[in-house]
C-alpha positions in Angstrom: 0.0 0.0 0.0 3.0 2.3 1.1 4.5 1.6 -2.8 1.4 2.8 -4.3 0.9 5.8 -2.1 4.5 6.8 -3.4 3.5 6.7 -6.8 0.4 8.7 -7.0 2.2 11.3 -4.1 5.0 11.3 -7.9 1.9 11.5 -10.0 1.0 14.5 -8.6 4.4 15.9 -9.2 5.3 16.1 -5.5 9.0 14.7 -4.9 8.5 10.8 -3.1 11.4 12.3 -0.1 8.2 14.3 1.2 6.7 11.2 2.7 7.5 8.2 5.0 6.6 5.4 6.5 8.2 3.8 10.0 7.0 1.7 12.1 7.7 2.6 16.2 6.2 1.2 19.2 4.2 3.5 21.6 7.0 2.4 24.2 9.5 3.9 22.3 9.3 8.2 22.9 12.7 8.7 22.1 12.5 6.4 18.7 9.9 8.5 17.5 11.4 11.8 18.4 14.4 10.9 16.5 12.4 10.0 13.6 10.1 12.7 13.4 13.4 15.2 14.2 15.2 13.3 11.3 11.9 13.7 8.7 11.9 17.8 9.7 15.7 18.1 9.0 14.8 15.9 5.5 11.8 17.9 4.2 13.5 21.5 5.2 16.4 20.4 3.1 14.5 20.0 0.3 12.3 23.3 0.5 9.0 24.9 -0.5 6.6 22.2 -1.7 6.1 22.4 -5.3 2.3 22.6 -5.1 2.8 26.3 -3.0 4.6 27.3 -6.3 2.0 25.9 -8.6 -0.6 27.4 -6.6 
């Protein structure tokens, strides 16, 4: 399902980085604060969204 979300999120011309998918227990705070942290950092490096400049 994740494969096929990636490739209509490309269909729409929006660059397949912008999204993820990872799987983290409830019991694991700092996992997921490490991973969302990490995702921030990755989509701030790439910039402005290309549907704000299309809109």
């Amino acid at each position: 399902m994740f494969n096929l979300t990636k490739e209509l999120v490309r269909t729409l011309g929006i660059p397949p980085e912008r999204i993820r998918l990872e799987w983290v227990s409830s019991s694991e705070g700092v996992r997921f604060a490490e991973v969302i942290r990490d995702f921030t950092e990755q989509v701030r490096a790439l910039g402005p969204s290309p549907l704000r400049e299309a809109a």
